[in-house]
N, C-alpha and C positions, 0 to 999 in steps of 0.2 A: 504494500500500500504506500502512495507517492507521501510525501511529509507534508506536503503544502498542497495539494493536489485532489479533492474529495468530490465525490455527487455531492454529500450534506455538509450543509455549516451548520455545527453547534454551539453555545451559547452556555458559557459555564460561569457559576458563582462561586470568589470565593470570600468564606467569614472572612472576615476581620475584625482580628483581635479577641474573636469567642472561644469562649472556656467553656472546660464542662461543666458538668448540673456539679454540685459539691453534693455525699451523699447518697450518690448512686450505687445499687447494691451492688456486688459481683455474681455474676452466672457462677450456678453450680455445674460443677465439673461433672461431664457425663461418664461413667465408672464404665460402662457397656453400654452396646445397642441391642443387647439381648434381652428374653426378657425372661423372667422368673422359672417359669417350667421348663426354658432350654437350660439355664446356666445348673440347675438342681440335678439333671440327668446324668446317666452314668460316664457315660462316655466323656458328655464334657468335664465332666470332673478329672478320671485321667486322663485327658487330655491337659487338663491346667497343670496339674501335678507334675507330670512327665515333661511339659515343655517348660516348667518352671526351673525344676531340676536341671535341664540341658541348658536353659538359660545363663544359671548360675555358674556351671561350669567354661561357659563358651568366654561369661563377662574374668573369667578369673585368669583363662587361656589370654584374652585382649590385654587384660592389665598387667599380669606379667610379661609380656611381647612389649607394651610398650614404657612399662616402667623402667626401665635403662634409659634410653632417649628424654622422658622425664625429669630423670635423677639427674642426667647432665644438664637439663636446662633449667633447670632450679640451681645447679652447682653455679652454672654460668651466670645468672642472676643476681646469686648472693656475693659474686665474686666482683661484682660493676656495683654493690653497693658499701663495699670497703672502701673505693675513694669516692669521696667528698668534691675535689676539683674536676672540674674540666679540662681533659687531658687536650683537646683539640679537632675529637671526633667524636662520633655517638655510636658507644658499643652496640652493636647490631648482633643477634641471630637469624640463620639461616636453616631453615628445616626441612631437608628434601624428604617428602613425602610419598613423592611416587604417583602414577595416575589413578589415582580413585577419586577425582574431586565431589562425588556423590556423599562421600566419609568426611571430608575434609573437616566440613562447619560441626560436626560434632567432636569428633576428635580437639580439635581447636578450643571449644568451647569448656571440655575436661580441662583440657593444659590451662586455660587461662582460670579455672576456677583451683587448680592444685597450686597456680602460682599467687593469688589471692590467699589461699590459705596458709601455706608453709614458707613465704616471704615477705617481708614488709615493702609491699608492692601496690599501687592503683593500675589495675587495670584497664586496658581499653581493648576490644576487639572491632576493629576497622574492616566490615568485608567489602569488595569491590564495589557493590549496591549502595551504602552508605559514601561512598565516599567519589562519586560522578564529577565533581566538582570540587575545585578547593577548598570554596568558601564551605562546602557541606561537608568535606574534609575534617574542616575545621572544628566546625561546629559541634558535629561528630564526636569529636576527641575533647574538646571541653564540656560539653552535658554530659558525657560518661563519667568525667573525671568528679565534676561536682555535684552533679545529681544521683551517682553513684554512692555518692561516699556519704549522702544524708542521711540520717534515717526517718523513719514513718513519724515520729513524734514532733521534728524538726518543724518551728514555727515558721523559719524561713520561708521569704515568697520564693518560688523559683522564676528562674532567669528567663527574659522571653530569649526568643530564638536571636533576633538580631542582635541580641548582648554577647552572644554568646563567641567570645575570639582570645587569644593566647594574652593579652593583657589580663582581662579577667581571671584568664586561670593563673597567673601569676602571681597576682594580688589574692586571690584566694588562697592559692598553695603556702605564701608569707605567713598571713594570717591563718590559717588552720594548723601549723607544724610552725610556730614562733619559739616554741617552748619546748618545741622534740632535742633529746639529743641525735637520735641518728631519724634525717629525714628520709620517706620512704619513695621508690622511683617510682615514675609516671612509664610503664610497658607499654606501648604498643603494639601491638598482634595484626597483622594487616595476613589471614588464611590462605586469601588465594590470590598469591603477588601475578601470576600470568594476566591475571581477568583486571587488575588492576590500570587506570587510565596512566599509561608512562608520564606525560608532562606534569600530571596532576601530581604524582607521585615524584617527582625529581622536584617541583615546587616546593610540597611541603615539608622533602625532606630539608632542604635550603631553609626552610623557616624553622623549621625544629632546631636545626644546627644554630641559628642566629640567636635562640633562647636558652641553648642550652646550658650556657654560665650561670644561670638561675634555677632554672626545673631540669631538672635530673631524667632525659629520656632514656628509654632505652627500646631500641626496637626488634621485633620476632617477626621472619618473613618464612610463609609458608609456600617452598617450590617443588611444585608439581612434577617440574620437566629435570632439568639439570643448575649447577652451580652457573653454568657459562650464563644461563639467561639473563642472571641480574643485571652481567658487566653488557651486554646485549641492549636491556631496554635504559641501565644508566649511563649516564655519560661519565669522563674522566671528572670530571670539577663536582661531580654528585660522589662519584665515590669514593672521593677525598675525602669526605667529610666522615665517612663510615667506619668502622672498624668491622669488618665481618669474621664470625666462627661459624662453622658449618657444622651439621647434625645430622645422620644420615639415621632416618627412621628405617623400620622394618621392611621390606615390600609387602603389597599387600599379598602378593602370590603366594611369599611365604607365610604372611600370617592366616590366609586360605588355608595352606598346607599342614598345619598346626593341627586348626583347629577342626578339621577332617580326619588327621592321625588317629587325634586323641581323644575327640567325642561325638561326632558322628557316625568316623564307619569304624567301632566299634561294636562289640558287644551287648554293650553299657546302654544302647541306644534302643529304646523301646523300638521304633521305627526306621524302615530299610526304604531305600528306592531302588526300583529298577534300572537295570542302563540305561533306557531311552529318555528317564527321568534326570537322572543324575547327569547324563550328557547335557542335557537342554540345558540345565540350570548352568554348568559347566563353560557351556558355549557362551550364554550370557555374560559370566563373569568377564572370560576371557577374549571376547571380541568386540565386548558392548563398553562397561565401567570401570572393571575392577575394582568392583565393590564388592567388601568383604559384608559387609551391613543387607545390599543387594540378596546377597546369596542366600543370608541368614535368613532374610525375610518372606525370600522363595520356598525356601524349606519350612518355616513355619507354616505357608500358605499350605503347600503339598500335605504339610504332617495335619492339621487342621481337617482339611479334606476327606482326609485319609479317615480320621475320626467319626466327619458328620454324615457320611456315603453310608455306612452301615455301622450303628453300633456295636457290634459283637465284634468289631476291632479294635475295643477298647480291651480285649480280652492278650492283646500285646505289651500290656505295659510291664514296667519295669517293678517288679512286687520283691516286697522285703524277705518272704519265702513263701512256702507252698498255702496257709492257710489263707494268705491272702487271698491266693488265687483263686482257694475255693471260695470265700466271699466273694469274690466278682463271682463266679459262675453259678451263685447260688441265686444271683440276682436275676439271671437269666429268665427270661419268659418264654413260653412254649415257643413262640411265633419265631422269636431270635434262635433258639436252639433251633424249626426248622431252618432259619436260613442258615446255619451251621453245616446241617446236614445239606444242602444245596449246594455246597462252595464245590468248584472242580475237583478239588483234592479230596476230597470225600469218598467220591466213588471206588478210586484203585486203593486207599485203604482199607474199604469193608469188603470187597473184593479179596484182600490178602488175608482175611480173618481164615483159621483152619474150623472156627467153633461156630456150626447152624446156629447157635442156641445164643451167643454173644451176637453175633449179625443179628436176629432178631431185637435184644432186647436194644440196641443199640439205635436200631431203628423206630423203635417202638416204646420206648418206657424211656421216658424224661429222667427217671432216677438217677437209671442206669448210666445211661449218657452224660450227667451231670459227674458223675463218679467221675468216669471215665477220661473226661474232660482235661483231667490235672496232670496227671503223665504224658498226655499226650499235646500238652503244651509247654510243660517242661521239657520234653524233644524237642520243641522247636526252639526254644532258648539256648541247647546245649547244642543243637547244630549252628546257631549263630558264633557259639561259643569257640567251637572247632574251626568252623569257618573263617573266621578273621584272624583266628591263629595261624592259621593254614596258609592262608592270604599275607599275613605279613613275614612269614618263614621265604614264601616265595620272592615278595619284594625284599627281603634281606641277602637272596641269592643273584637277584638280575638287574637290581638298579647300577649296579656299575661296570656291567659286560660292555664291553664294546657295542656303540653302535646302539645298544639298550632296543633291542627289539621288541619287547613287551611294555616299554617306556621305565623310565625313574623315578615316579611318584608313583604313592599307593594310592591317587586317585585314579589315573591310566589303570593298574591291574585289575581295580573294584569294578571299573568298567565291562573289562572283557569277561572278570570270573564270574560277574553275576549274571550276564546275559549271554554262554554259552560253555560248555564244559570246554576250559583255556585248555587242557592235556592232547586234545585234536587238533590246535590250530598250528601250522607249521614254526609260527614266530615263537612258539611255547618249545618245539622240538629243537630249534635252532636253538633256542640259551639254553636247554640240555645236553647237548651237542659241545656248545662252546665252554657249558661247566665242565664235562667231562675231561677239555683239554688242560684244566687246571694244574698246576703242581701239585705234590704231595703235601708241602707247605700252605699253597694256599688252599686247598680243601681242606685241610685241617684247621686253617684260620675261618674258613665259610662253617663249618661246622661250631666251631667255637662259637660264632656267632647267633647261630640258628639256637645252637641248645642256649643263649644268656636270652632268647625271643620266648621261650618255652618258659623258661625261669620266671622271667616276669609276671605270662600271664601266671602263672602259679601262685605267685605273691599275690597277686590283685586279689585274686578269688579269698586265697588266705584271707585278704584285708575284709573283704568282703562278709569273710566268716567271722571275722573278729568285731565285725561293725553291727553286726547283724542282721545284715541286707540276705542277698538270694545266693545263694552258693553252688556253683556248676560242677558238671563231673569233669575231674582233670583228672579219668584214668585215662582216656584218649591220649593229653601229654604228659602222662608219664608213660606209657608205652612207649610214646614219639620219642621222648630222650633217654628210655634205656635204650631202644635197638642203636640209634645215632651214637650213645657213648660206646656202644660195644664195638659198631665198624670203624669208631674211630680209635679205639685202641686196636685194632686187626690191621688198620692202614696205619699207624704208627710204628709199627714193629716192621713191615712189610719193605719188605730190600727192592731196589730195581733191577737184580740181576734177572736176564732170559730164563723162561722157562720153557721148554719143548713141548705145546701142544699137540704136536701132530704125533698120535701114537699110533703102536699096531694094531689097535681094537678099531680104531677111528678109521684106518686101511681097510679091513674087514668087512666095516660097517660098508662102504662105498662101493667096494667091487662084491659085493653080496648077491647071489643069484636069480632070489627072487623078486628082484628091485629091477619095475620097467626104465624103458629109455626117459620117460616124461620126472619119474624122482631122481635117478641119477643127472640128470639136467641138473634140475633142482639143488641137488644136496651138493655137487659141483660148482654151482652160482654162488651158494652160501658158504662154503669154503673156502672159495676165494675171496670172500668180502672180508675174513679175518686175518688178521697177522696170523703166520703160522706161528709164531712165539709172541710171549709177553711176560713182562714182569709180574711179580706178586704186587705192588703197589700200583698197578695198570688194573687188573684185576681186584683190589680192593676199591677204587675209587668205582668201577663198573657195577659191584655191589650197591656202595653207600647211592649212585645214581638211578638204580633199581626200587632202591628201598624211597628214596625220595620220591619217585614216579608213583609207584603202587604203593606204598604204605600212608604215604601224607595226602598229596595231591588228589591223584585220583581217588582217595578213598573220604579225606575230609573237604575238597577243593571244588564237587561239584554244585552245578548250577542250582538256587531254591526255584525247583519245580514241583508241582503236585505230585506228581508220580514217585518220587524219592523222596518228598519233604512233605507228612500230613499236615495243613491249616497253614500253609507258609502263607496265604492269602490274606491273613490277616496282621500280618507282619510288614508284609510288600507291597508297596504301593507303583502303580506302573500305568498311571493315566495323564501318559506326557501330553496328548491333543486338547486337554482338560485346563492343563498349567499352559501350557502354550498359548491358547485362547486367552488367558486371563492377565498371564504375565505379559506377552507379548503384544503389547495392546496392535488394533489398525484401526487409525484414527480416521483416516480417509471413509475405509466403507460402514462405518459409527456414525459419522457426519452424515454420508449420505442416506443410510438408514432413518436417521433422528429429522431429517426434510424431507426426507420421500414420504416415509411412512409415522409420522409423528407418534400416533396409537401404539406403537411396537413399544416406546418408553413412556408414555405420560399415562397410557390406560384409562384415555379419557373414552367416552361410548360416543361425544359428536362429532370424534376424528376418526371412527371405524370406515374404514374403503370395503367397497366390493372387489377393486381389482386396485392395484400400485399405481396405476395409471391417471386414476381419477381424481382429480381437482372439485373441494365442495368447499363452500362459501365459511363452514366453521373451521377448519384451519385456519393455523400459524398463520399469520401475514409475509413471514418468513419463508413457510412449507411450500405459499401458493405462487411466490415470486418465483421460487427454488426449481418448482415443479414447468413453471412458464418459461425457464431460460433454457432447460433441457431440451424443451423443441423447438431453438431457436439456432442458427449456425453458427460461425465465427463470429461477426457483429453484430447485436442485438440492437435495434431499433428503440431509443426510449420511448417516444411517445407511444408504437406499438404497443410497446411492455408494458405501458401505463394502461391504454385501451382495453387489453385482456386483462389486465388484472382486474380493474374496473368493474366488465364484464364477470367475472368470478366472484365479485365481493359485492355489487349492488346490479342484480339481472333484472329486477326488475325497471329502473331509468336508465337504462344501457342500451335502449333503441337507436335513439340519433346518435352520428358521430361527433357531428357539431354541436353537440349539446354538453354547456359548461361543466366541467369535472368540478366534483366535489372536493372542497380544501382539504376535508378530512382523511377523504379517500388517498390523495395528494400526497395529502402528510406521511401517511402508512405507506406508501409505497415507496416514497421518499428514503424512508427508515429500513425497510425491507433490502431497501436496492446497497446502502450504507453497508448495512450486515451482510450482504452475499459479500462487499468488497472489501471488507475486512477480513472475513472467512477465506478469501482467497479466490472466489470463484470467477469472481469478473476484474476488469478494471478500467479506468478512462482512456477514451481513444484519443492520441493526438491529432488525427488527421480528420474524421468527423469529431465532432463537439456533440451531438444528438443523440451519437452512438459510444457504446462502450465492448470491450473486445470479451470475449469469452475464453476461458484459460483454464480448464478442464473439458474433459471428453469419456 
């Protein structure tokens, strides 16, 4: 839309000089938009429980990640308020941040409330939006500094706006700290330095610098991109004036990466996504924001979902042991139990039953089935349990191979192992392959490692037993780390001298009489595929690559499907077309949804159409302009457009052409045509005046 350039002229008032009412209540804060008999129900309760829990943990993962970066900028802070003079610059921070500017203003607005609290500091946060302008700049940074610092009792009038400029706050800062022995610095925080206006900002730093013998600055620039930018948008004579130290925060990729490790695709996690899910959100992150906050919010959305689709997947949460469990399942109502028995994975486990008499009751008596219920949901916790152990045994083997064919994060493996058995895919054969070429030493150091992966989860469960929460079975890994500690004392001992496979029995076997041409073929092909010799430590490591394939992987590493995993349906969520819809907004076919068809969002009964097509006099003034430009071609005719619309909104005096148009009618159409031209859809023609060009299709 042109800046000077419109179909309508508006007419805008502004107060002057008006205040509010004194007195006025404050709006009570809305707690929810749910209402009483949702928020009481089962599900949503663990649901609050369970994402409060994950909450807790996610915010504890955040603040340890970025309490280093913190700590040094609070070091940094208290270090610029040991002197007193003016050295001849303004100590400046610099905080590369990295590209999540989605994250930015809250992150920002933590540091500036940790440097409020644990330094004798006045704050200012300065984000680009505030500060367009110098003078608003300004302003900006003096009503923070002194209307900040008053409190609610303060008889004080406050300053209008045009008082408001660094004299003032000079004479205030005098008078407020006359009597301090150590006076406290004026921070500035200026979030997102790229978005920032360059001139405006080389301005004020020149004016900050020219006061700064008096008020004590000190400034914090939040960079998105690189260190070089600054020197980039300031010039040499601006950053003279500066002192900079630079801070290099987390990425957000890896504090992604953290917080995925250590409390999502875990065990720990009441709630699992499927590939298709876990890619989307995935793909977001990583080609959309880089927002770590983004992500989190995605998966709240999806775990949400996941809850209010069908209650009886509230039956996945994270319980502190088994009687819980049976309390939720006692809650159960017949209709929920059928849809129990409904779920896909239902079938091939009553199927697998040896007992007529169990399938029956199973089918049939609510009791029974209730019993039933708690073992076989304890399965599915203990397969998540193997699972992820499994899963991170393998990323402890392949993230550093060459080439990394299964990738380097255990988000890439969770990808592939949840959504197809990984032991089939050739990229899984190849880092078996390229393990097996390993040394004796370094197989024995991958080992070392696998068994302290084993170790751990052991402890947790421990801790888990000790805290009194839910307690897994880890005889799966202690099985895993006796066989592992035995082949690795077998390939410890094991020498690399030759040994002679090719014996006389094996002679025997090959020219045997009763062997056609088609296996002698055969058994010919595969005896050539082997070394005739090998070492005992060649040989040992072909074991322990044995035992890894068929003892861990393929045995703990397959897919949560129905067929192998009873009720994994209730654990797994996997309706990426759902989140995609939701998350993924299209604004375009929204718009034209909400003017074509009005009735679809407002559900009013005298915007109901027979067909999309049709134009009636109770529509939007908007809908009906909307609907009139669509059958119009490149340049739309105004007075035309005026005439039909006319025609649509008053049929009955819409005989004569020549017959004077109504102001009213004028006026709405007026306003109609304003909004299509802001929305985008039309705009003014240079060339006719009468006409305007149409700019969708």
């Amino acid at each position: 839309m042109d800046a000077t350039n419109s179909v309508s002229k508006g007419v805008f008032v502004f107060k002057n000089g008006a205040t509010r009412v004194k007195g006025r209540k404050k709006t009570q804060r809305c707690n929810s938009l749910l209402d009483t008999s949702t928020t009481k129900q089962h599900w949503f309760r663990m649901y609050k429980t369970n994402w409060e829990r994950l909450r807790q943990m996610i915010l504890k993962m955040q603040t340890s990640s970025y309490g280093k970066i913190i700590d040094d900028l609070l070091k940094f802070i208290e270090s610029c308020q040991q002197t007193d003079t003016y050295e001849g610059f303004l100590p400046t921070a610099a905080l590369l941040t990295g590209i999540n500017q989605t994250d930015h203003l809250s992150q920002f607005e933590k540091l500036a409330e940790d440097i409020r609290n644990n330094t004798l500091s006045i704050v200012v946060l300065l984000p680009s939006r505030d500060g367009s302008s110098l003078k608003q700049a300004v302003e900006t940074i003096v009503a923070k500094c002194i209307h900040g610092q008053q409190t609610d009792t303060a008889e004080e009038k406050p300053l209008r706006k045009n008082q408001l400029n660094l004299d003032v706050l000079h004479a205030w800062y005098t008078e407020t700290h006359i009597n301090c022995r150590v006076k406290p610095k004026l921070t500035i925080i200026i979030p997102d330095f790229e978005l920032f206006n360059p001139l405006v900002l080389q301005d004020l730093i020149l004016i900050l610098d020219s006061y700064a013998t008096t008020l004590p600055f000190v400034l914090v620039f939040g960079v998105a991109t690189a260190i070089s930018t600054i020197h980039n948008v300031l010039p040499y004579h601006v950053t003279s004036k500066i002192k900079l130290s630079i801070f290099q925060s987390e990425p957000s990729a890896t504090n992604l990466n953290k917080i995925l490790d250590e409390v999502l695709l875990t065990a720990f996690c009441p709630f699992h996504l499927s590939g298709k899910v876990f890619k989307l959100l995935l793909d977001i992150f990583l080609f959309y924001d880089f927002s770590v906050n983004g992500f989190i919010q995605g998966f709240k959305f999806a775990f949400l979902d996941h809850y209010f689709q069908q209650p009886i997947n509230a039956l996945s949460a994270i319980i502190d042991d088994a009687d819980d469990l049976q309390a939720i399942i006692n809650e159960l109502t017949s209709a929920e139990l059928e849809q129990i028995r409904q779920l896909p994975s239902f079938r091939p486990y009553v199927e697998s039953l040896q007992n007529p008499q169990e399938v029956i009751d199973i089918l049939t008596n609510d009791d029974y089935f209730k019993r039933s219920l708690t073992p076989m949901i304890m399965k599915v916790h203990n397969y998540w349990f193997t699972f992820h152990c499994a899963l991170q045994i393998l990323h402890t083997l392949v993230s550093d191979l060459p080439k990394a064919p299964l990738g380097r994060q255990l988000r890439e493996l969770y990808c592939q192992c949840v959504s197809c058995d990984v032991t089939e895919q050739p990229e899984f054969k190849e880092c078996m392959q390229l393990l097996s070429f390993l040394s004796k030493e370094e197989m024995l150091l991958k080992i070392k490692q696998v068994l302290d992966v084993v170790l751990q989860w052991v402890d947790r469960n421990d801790q888990l037993n000790i805290e009194g929460c839910l307690v897994y079975e880890v005889a799966p890994l202690e099985a895993m780390a006796n066989g592992l500690a035995i082949l690795s004392e077998e390939l410890a001992v094991a020498s690399h001298e030759q040994i002679d496979v090719d014996t006389q029995q094996d002679k025997q076997t090959l020219l045997s009489s009763q062997m056609g041409r088609q296996e002698l073929r055969e058994k010919l092909l595969t005896a050539a595929k082997h070394a005739k010799s090998e070492s005992a430590a060649t040989r040992a490591v072909g074991k322990i690559m044995d035992y890894f394939l068929g003892n861990i992987f393929q045995r703990h590493l397959h897919p949560p499907t129905g067929k192998k995993v009873p009720f994994i349906e209730l654990f797994l969520y996997n309706d990426s077309s759902f989140i995609r819809r939701h998350i993924i907004g299209a604004p375009r076919a929204a718009v034209h949804t909400a003017l074509n068809n009005p009735q679809f969002y407002t559900q009013c009964e005298c915007c109901t159409l027979d067909e999309s097509s049709c134009i009636i006099p109770s529509l939007p003034d908007l809908s009906i302009a909307y609907k009139l430009h669509l059958e119009c071609g490149r340049m739309i005719n105004l007075f035309d457009w005026l005439q039909a619309f006319r025609t649509v909104i008053d049929d009955v005096n819409s005989d004569g052409a020549e017959q004077q148009i109504d102001p009213v009618i004028q006026a709405r159409f007026t306003r109609a045509v304003a909004e299509l031209q802001f929305l985008g859809f039309i705009k003014t023609s240079k060339t006719k005046t009468d006409h305007v060009t149409r700019l969708t299709w």
